[in-house]
C-alpha positions as CSV (number, residue, x, y, z in Angstrom):
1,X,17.9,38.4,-28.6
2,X,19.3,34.9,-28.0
3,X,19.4,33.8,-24.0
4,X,22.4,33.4,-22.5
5,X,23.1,29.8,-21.5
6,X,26.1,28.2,-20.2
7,X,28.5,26.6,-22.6
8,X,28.6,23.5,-21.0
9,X,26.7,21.3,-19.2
10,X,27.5,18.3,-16.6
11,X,26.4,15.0,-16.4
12,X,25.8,13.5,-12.8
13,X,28.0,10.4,-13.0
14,X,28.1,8.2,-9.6
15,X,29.4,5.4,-10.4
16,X,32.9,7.8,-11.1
17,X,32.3,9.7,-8.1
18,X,32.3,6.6,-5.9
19,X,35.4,5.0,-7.5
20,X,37.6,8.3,-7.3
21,X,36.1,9.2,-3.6
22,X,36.7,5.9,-2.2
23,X,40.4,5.7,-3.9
24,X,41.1,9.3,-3.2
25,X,38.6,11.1,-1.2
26,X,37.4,13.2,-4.4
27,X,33.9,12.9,-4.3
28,X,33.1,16.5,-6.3
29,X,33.5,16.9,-10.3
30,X,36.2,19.8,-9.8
31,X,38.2,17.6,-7.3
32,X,39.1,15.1,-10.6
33,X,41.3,15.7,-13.3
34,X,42.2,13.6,-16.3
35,X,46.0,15.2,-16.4
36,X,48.5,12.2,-16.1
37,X,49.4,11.0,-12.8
38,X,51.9,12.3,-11.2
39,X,55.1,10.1,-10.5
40,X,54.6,10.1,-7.1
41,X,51.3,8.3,-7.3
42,X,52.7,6.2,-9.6
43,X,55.3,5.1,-7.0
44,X,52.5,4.7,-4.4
45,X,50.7,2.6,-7.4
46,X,53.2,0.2,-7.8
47,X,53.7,-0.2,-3.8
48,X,50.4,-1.7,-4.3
49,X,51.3,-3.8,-6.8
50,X,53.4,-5.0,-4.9
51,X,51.7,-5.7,-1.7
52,X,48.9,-7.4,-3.7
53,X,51.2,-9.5,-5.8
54,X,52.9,-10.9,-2.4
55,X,49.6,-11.0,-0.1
56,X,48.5,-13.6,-3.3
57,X,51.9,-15.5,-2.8
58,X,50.9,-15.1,1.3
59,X,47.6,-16.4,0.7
60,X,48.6,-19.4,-1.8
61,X,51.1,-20.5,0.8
62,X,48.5,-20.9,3.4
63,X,45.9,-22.6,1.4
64,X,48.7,-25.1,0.3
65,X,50.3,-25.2,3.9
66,X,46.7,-26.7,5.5
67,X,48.2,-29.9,4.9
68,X,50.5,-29.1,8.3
69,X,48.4,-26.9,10.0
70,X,48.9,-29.2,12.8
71,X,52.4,-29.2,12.8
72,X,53.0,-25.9,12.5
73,X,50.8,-25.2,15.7
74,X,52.8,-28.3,17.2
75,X,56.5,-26.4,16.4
76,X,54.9,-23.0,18.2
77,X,54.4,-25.8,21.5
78,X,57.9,-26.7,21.5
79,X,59.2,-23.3,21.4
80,X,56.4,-21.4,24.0
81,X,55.7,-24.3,26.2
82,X,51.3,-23.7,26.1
83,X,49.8,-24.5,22.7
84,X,47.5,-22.3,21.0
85,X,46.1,-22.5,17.3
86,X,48.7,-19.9,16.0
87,X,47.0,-20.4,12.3
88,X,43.8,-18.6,13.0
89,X,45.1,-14.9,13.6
90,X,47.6,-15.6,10.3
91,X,44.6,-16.8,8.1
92,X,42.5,-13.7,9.7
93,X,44.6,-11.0,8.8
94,X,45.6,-12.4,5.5
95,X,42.3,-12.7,4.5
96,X,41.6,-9.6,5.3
97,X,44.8,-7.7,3.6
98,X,44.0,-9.2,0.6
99,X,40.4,-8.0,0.2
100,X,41.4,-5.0,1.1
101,X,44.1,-4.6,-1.0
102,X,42.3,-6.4,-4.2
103,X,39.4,-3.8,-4.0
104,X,41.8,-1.1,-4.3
105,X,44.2,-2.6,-7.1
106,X,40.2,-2.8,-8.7
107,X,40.0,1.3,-8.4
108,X,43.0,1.6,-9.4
109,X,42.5,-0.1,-12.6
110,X,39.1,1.6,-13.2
111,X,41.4,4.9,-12.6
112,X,43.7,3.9,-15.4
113,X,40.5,2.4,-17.6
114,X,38.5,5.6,-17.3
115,X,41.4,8.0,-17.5
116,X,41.2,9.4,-14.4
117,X,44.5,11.1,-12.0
118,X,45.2,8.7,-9.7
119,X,45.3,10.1,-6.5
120,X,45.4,7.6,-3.5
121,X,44.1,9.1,-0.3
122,X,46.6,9.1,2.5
123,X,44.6,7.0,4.6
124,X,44.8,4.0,2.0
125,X,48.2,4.8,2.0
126,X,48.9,4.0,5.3
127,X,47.0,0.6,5.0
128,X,49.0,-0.4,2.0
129,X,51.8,0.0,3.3
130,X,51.3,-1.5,7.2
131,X,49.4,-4.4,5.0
132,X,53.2,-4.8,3.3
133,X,55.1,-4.6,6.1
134,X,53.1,-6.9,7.9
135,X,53.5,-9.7,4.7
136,X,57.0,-9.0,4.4
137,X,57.8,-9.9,8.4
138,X,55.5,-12.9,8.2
139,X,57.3,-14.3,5.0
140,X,60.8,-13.6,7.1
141,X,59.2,-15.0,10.5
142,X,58.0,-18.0,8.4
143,X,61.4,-19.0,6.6
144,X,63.4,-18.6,9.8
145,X,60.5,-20.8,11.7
146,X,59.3,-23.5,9.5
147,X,61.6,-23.0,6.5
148,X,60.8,-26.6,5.3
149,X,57.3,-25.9,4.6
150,X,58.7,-23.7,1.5
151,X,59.6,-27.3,-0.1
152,X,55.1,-28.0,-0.6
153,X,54.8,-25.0,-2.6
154,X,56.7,-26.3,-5.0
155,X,55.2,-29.7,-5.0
156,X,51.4,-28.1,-5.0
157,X,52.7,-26.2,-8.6
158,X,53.1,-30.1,-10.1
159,X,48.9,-30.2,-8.9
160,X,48.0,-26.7,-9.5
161,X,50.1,-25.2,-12.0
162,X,48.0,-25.9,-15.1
163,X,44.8,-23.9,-13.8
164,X,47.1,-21.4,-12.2
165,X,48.4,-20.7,-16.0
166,X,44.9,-20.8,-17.7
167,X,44.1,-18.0,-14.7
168,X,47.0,-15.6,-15.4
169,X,46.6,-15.7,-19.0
170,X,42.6,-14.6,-18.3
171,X,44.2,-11.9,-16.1
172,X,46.8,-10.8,-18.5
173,X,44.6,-11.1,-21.1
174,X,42.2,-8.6,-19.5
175,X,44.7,-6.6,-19.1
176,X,45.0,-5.6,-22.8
177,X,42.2,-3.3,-22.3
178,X,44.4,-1.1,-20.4
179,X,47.3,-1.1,-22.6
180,X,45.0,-1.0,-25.3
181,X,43.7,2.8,-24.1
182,X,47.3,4.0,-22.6
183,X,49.1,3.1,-26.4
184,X,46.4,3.5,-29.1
185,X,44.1,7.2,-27.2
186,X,47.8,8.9,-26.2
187,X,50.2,10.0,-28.3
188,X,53.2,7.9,-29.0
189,X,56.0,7.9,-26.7
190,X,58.9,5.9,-26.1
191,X,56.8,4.7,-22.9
192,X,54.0,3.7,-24.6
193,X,56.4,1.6,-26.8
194,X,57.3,-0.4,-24.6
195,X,54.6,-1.2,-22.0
196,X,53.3,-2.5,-25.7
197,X,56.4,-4.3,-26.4
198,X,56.5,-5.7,-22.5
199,X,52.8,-6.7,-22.7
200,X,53.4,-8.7,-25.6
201,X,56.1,-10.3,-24.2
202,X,54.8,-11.6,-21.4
203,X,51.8,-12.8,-23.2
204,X,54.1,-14.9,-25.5
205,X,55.7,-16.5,-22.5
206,X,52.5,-17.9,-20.8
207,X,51.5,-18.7,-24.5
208,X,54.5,-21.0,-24.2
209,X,54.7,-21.9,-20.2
210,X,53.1,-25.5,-20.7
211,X,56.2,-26.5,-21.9
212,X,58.1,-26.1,-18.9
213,X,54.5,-27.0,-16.3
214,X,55.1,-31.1,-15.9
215,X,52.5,-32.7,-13.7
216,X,52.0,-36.2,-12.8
217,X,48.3,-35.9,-13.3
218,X,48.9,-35.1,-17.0
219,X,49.1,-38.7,-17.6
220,X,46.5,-41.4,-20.0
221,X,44.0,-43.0,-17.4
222,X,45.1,-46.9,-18.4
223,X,48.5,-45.6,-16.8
224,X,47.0,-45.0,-13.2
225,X,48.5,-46.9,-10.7
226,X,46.3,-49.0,-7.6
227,X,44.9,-46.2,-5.5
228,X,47.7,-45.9,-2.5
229,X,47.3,-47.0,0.4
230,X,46.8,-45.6,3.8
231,X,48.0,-45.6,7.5
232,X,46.9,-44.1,10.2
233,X,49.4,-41.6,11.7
234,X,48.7,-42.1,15.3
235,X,45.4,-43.5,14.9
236,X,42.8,-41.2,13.5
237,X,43.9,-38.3,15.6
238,X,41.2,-35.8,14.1
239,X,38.4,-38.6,15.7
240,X,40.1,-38.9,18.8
241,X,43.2,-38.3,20.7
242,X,46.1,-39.3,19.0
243,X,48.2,-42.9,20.0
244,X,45.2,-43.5,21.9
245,X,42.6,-46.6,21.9
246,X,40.1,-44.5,20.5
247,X,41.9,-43.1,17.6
248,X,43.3,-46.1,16.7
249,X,39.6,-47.8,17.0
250,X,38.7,-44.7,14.6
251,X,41.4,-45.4,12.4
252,X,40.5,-49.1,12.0
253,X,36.7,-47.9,11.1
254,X,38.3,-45.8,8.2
255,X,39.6,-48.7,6.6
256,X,43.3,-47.8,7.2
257,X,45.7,-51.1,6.1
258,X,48.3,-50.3,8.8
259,X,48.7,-48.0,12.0
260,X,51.7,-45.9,12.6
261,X,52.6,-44.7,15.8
262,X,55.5,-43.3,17.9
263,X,57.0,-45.6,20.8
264,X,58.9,-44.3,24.0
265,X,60.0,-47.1,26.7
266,X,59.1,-46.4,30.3
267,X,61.0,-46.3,33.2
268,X,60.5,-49.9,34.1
269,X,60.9,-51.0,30.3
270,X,57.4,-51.1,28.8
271,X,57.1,-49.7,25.6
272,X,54.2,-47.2,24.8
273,X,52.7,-44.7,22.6
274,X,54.4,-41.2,22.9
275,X,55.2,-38.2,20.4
276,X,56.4,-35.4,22.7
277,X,59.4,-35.2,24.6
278,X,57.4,-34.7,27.3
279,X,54.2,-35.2,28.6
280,X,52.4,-31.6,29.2
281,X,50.7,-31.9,26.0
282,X,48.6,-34.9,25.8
283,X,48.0,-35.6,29.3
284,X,47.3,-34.1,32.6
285,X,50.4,-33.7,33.7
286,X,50.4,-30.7,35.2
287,X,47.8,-31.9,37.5
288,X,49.0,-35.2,38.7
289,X,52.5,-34.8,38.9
290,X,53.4,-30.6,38.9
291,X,57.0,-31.0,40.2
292,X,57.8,-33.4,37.2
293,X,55.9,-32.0,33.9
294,X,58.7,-30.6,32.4
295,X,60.7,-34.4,32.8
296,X,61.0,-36.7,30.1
297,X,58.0,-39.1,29.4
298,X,60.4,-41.7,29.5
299,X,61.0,-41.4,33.0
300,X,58.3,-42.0,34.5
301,X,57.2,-45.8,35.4
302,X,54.5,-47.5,33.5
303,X,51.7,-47.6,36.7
304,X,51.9,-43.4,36.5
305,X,51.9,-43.0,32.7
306,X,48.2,-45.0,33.0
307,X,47.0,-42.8,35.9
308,X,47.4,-39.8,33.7
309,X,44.2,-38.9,31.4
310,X,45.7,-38.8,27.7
311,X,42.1,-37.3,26.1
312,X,40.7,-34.1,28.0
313,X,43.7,-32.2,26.3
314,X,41.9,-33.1,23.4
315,X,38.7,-31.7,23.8
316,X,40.4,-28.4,25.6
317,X,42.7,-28.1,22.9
318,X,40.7,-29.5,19.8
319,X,43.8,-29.6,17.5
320,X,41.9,-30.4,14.5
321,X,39.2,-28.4,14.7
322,X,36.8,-31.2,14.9
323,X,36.5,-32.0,18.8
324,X,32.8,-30.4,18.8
325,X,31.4,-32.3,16.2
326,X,31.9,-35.6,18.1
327,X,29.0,-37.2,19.1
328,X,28.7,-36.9,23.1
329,X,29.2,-40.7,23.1
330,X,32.3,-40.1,21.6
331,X,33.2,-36.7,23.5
332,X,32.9,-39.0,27.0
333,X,34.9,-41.6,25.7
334,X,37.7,-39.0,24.4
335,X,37.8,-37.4,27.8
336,X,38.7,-40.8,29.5
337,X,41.5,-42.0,27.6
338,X,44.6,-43.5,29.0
339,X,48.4,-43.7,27.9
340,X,48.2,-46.4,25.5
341,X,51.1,-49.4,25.5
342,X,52.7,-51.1,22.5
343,X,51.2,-54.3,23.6
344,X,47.4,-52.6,23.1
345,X,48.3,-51.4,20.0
346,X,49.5,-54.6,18.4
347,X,46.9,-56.6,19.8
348,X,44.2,-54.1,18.1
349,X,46.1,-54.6,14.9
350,X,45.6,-58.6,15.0
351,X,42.1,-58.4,15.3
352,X,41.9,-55.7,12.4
353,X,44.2,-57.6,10.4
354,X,46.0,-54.2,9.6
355,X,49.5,-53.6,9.4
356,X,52.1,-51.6,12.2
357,X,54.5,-49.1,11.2
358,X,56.7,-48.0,14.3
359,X,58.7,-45.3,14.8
360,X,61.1,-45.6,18.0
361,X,62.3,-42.7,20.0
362,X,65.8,-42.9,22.6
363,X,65.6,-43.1,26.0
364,X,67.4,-40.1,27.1
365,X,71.1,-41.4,28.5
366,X,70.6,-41.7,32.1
367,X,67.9,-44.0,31.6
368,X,68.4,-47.7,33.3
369,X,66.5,-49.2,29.9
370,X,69.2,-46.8,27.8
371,X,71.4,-50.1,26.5
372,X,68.1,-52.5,26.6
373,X,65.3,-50.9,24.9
374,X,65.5,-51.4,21.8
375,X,65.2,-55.3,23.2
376,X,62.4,-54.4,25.4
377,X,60.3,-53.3,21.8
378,X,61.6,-56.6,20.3
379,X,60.3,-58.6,23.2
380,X,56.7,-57.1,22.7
381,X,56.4,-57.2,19.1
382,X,57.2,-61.1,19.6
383,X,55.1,-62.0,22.1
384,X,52.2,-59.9,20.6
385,X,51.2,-63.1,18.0
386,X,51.1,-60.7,15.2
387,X,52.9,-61.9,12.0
388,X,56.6,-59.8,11.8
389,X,55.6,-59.5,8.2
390,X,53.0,-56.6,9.0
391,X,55.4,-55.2,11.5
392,X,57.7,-52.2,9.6
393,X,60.7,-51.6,11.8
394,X,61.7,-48.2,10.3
395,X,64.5,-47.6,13.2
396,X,68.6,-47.5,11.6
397,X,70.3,-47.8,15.3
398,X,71.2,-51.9,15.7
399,X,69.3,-52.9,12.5
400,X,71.3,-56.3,12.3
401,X,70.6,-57.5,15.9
402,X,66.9,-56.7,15.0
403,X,67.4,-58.9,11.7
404,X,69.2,-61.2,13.6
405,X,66.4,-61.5,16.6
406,X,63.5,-60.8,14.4
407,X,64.9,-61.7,10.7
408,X,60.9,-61.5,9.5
409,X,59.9,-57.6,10.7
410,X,59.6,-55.7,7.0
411,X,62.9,-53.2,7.4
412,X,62.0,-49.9,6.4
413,X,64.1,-46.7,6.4
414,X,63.0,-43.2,6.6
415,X,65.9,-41.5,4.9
416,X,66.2,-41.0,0.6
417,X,68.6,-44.0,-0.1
418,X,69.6,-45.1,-3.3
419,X,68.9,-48.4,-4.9
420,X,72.6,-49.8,-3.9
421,X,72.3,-48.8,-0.3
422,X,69.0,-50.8,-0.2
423,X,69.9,-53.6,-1.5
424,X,73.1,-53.6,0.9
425,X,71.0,-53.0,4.0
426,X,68.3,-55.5,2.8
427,X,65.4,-52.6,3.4
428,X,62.5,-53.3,1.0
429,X,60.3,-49.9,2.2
430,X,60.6,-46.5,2.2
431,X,59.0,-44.1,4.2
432,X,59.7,-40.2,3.7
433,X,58.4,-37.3,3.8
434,X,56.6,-35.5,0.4
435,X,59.5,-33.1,0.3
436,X,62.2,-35.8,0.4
437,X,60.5,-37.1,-2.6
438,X,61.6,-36.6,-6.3
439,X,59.8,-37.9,-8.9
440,X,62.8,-39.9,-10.5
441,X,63.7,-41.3,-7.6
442,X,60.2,-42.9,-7.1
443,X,60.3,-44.3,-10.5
444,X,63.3,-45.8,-9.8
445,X,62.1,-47.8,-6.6
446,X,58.7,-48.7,-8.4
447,X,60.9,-50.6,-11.2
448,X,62.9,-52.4,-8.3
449,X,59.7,-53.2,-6.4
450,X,60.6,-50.9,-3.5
451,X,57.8,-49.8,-1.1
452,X,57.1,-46.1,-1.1
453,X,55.1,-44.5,2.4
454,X,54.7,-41.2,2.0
455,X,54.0,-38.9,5.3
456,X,52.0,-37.0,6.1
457,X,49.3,-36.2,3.3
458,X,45.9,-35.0,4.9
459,X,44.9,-33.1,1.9
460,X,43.1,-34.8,-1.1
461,X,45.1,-32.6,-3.2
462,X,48.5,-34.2,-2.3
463,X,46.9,-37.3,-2.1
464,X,45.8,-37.0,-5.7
465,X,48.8,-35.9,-6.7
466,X,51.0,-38.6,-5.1
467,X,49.0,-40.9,-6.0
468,X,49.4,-40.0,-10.0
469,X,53.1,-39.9,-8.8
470,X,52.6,-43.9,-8.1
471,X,53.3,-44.0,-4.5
472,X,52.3,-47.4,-2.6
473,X,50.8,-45.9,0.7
474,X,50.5,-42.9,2.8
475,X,50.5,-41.6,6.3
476,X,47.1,-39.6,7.1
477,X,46.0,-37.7,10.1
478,X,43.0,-37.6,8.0
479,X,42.0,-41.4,7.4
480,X,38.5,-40.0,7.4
481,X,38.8,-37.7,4.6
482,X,41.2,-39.7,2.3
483,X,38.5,-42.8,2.3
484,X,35.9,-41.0,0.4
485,X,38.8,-40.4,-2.5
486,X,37.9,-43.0,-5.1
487,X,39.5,-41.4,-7.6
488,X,42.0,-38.4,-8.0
489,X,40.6,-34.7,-8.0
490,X,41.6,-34.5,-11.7
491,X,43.4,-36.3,-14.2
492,X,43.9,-35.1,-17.9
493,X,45.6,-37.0,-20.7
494,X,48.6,-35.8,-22.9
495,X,46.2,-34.9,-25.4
496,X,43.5,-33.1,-23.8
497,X,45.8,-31.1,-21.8
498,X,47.5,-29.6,-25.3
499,X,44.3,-29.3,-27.0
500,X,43.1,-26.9,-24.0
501,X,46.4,-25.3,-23.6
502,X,45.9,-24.6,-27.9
503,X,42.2,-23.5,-27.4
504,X,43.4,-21.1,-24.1
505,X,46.2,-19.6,-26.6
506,X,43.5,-19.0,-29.4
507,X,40.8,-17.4,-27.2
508,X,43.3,-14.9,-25.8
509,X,45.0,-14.3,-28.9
510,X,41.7,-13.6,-30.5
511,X,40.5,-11.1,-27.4
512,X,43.4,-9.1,-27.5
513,X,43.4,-8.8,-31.2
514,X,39.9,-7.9,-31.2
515,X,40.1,-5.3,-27.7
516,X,43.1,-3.2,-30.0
517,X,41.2,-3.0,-33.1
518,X,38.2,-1.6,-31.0
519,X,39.8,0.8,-29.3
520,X,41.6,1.7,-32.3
521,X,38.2,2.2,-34.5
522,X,37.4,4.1,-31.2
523,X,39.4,6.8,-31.5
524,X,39.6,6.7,-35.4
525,X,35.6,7.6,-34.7
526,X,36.5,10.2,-32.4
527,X,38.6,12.5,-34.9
528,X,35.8,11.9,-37.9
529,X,34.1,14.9,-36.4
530,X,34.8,18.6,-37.7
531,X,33.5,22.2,-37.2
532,X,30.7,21.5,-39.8
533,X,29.3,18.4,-38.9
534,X,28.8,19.7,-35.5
535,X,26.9,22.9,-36.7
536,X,25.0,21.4,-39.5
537,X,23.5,19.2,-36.9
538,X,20.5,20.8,-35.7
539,X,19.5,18.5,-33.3
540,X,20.8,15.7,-32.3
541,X,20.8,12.8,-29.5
542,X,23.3,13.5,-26.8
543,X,26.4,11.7,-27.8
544,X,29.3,10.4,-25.8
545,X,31.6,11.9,-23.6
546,X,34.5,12.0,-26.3
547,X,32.0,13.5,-28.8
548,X,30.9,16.4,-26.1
549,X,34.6,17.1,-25.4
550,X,35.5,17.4,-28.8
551,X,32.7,19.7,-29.8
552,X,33.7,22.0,-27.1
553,X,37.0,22.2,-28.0
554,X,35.9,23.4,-31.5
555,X,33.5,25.6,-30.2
556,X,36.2,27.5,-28.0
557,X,38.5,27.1,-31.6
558,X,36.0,29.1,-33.7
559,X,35.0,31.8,-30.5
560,X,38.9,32.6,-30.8
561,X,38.6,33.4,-34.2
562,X,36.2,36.2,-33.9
563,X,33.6,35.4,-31.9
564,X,33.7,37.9,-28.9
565,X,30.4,37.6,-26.9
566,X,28.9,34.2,-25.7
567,X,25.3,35.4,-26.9
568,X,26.4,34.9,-30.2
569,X,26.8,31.4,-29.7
570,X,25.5,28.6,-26.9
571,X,24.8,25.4,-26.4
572,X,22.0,24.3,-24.4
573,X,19.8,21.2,-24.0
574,X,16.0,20.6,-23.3
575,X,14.5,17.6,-23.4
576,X,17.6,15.4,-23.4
577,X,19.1,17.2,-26.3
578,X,21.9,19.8,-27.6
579,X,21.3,22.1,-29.6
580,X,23.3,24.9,-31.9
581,X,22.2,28.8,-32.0
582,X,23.8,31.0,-33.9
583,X,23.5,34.9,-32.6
584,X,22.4,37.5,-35.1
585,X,25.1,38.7,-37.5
């Protein structure tokens, strides 16, 4: 009499219980299936795709965009009136759509790699698709609100592109392990066809996508021009409050060689340091003078603009992020700064022997200095002592009664001219913004001894990369984290660059050769087995899961052809093996 034992037996397996009850809420064995997914799933499948794939381009643009954190929290003032750090809420809930979504685009691939029905719970997706909706109105909010900042992710390609390539190819090269098992363990379709023949093609174009990847750090070392150099845009505002003393004093202990700031004129005709319209901002305003905060700063005399306090705004505030890590010196000496004048400024700059680069703003038209200020400036700059040779007057309105008054100020321009249009205006510096700049241009004005400023580069990234580019100076908020920059983050020659793009091609090409024939010899291995190697083996270790499933399905082939009672045949284990016993005959 043989015992009657089941006919199959079930391994505990937690690792697949986890990844199907977290995906899908199956956590028990009879809740899975290994049928094909359903096209429904498959549609939810790809909305994940999808919201992954644009929370990456989401996340990228944010990492490149902290270059203008600051001015994007500055174009929120102008258009609420109160400022506020809009960045941090946009960074939070990025950074935490993308984990979420990148652990579920990781079951869902273990689905696919272990065979399993995908079958995403409906809680998941919910959260897939607020997390895409959410992207989607950001990206729409973002191009109708700061459109321009679209122009840096293009530019950060030229610095980034080469290591993004070498990382898609290690994804897409992963991803051969998946096609591998959905074309060579299925049976051949037309589908299966051509996810192959797709796969294949988009491995051959990022096998061939340094060809069209050009980036001015891919350049020999002996070509490297002088390191630029750089200005301090407003002083050192991330020190101290910006077109104050004390970021300008902050600027000068960088090691800046000039120092940009913005000039307004005053009611009574003194010049002075201003960037806003207004003056709710940077001073205390609101305090001093409530029935006039929403005025023009250029309207009010020169005695009230110094009774305002232009620092505690700064420490409220803390733009930068870096107010609290100010020594408490320097935190009582930022909450007692004043409106600073032109005449301060220029008088810092002769003792520091640095350079000024000014940048003018209008009186509005019913000022009394509206016909007279740019004369008021002049009359400062003049009388200031310093050289006009380190003064760049960067202002188009009345340039030749400036070159007239003042024929030795450096004239700069801050629009893209061409070469004939600066040698007709007699302008000998540029300064523009990255975006305005194109790479042939710039070689162009280096061959003519042109100037280049570039504004406003706070990253070392786009300082590295402009600085490959050949650019003579930049305009830094960040004068304290540009001086440390001896060199550029990376620079790779002609020739290494091709020899790792060959070894990257090579190393792929060889994995996903090597991942087909494996899964290949796989399966061949799988369909050695017949009827009489399983019975002939009278014990034997317990072998894989393809091995168990193919033994029962030849068990159940020879019960169908004459076997009628399970006692005549069962399989049962002890001590970690399976064993064959034949009923009596």
């Amino acid at each position: 009499m043989v015992k009657h034992q089941p006919l199959q037996v079930y391994e505990k397996q937690p690792c697949l219980s986890c990844v199907t009850g977290i995906y899908g809420c199956r956590w028990k064995r009879y809740q899975r299936s290994q049928d094909d997914t359903s096209k429904w799933e498959c549609t939810w499948f790809f909305i994940l795709c999808c919201s992954f794939s644009l929370l990456l381009v989401w996340a990228y643009f944010w990492w490149e965009a902290h270059n203008d954190y600051n001015d994007f929290n500055w174009l929120l003032y102008n258009r609420s009136g109160e400022w506020s750090d809009g960045t941090t809420p946009i960074l939070t809930t990025t950074a935490v759509g993308l984990s979420y979504t990148t652990f579920l685009m990781g079951l869902a691939l273990c689905h696919i790699a272990l065979g399993q029905q995908m079958n995403l719970y409906w809680i998941h997706k919910v959260g897939v698709l607020a997390v895409l909706l959410t992207t989607i109105t950001g990206v729409v909010s973002i191009d109708e609100l700061w459109r321009s900042e679209w122009d840096i992710v293009i530019i950060s390609l030229q610095f980034t592109g080469p290591f993004l390539h070498m990382g898609v190819l290690a994804a897409v090269t992963a991803l051969a392990w998946l096609v591998a098992v959905f074309v060579v363990r299925g049976e051949r379709s037309h589908l299966q066809m051509g996810v192959l023949v797709v796969y294949f093609f988009v491995l051959l174009a990022l096998y061939m996508a340094p060809l069209a990847i050009s980036s001015p750090c891919v350049m020999d070392k002996s070509t490297l021009r002088p390191r630029p150099l750089v200005f301090g845009r407003r002083g050192a505002p991330m020190l101290g409050p910006e077109n104050t003393i004390m970021a300008l004093n902050k600027a000068i202990q960088q090691g800046v060689s000039a120092l940009e700031a913005d000039v307004a004129i005053s009611l009574d005709g003194v010049p002075f340091l201003m960037r806003d319209r207004t003056l709710r901002r940077t001073t205390d305003v609101q305090r001093v003078f409530p029935d006039r905060q929403h005025d023009d700063a250029s309207l009010f005399t020169w005695t009230e603009l110094r009774s305002l306090n232009a620092g505690s705004w700064f420490l409220k505030n803390d733009p930068y992020w870096t107010a609290m890590s100010l020594s408490p010196r320097d935190r009582r000496r930022a909450g007692n700064q004043t409106v600073c004048g032109l005449a301060d400024l220029l008088r810092l700059a002769g003792k520091s022997n640095c350079s000024v680069a000014l940048s003018l703003r209008r009186p509005p038209p019913d000022h009394p200095r509206y016909q007279l200020w740019i004369n008021d400036t002049l009359r400062v700059v003049q009388k200031s002592g310093l050289p006009p040779n380190r003064v760049m007057w960067s202002l188009d309105v009345r340039r030749e009664q400036v070159r007239r008054e003042a024929p030795r100020l450096q004239q700069m321009s801050q629009k893209r001219l061409t070469m004939q249009q600066l040698k007709d205006m007699r302008i000998t510096a540029l300064s523009l913004h990255y975006s305005q700049l194109l790479k042939a241009d710039l070689r162009q004005y280096i061959r003519n001894n042109v100037s280049v400023n570039v504004h406003t580069v706070n990253d070392p990234w786009l300082y590295s990369l402009l600085w490959c580019s050949g650019v003579t100076s930049v305009s830094s908020e960040a004068p304290n984290i540009l001086k440390d920059m001896p060199y550029p983050i990376w620079l790779l020659s002609p020739d290494a660059y091709y020899l790792l793009w060959i070894a990257c091609v090579l190393v792929s090409f060889g994995v996903v050769v090597a991942i087909f024939i494996h899964q290949k010899w796989k399966m061949s291995g799988m369909q050695s087995y017949n009827p009489e190697q399983i019975m002939l083996s009278a014990v034997v270790r317990r072998p894989s899961r393809d091995v168990n499933v193919m033994k029962e399905k030849l068990i159940f082939s020879e019960m169908a052809n004459g076997v009628t009672s399970t006692d005549d045949l069962s399989i049962y284990t002890e001590n970690g093996y399976v064993r064959y016993t034949p009923g009596p005959h």
